[in-house]
C-alpha positions, 0 to 999 in steps of 0.5 A: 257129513261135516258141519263147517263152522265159519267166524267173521267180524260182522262188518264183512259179512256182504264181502265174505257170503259173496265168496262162498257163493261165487264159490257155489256153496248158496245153502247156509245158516247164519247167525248175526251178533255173536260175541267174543274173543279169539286170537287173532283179532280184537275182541268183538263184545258188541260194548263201547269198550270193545265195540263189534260183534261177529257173524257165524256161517254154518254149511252142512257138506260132505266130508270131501268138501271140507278141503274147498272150504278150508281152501277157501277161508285161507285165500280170504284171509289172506284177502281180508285180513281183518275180518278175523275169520276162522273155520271149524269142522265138527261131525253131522249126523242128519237125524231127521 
């Protein structure tokens, strides 16, 4: 298993969770207000000087489906491109 790890401006959040669901993936966690830099987009520290926070989405999926996701996050940034999104992919190991 994989834990595909998803970053986005929050103000996309509707817009980028309605992908993943049409896409069939309705199981998820999500974290709202996370904060940061990255390197595509503007910093996103939830301050007047640099307003905005980031949303994180995290599904947990076989490996096979790691290829759909990534698929996926490129049409949307292609799609959005200033929502910033990124896609990491990390091991799972379900212990409980």
């Amino acid at each position: 298993m994989k834990m595909f790890f998803v970053v986005y401006a929050e103000a996309m959040d509707d817009t980028i969770t309605e992908a993943f669901k049409e896409a069939g993936y309705k199981s998820y966690t999500k974290a709202h207000g996370a904060t940061g830099e990255g390197e595509e987009s503007e910093p996103k520290l939830g301050t007047h000087y640099w307003p905005g926070k980031n949303t994180t989405l995290l599904l947990a999926v076989p490996d096979g489906e790691i290829p759909r996701l990534v698929e996926l996050v490129r049409r949307l940034k292609v799609e959005q491109p200033r929502a910033g999104i990124r896609a990491f992919t990390f091991p799972l190991e379900e212990c409980v």
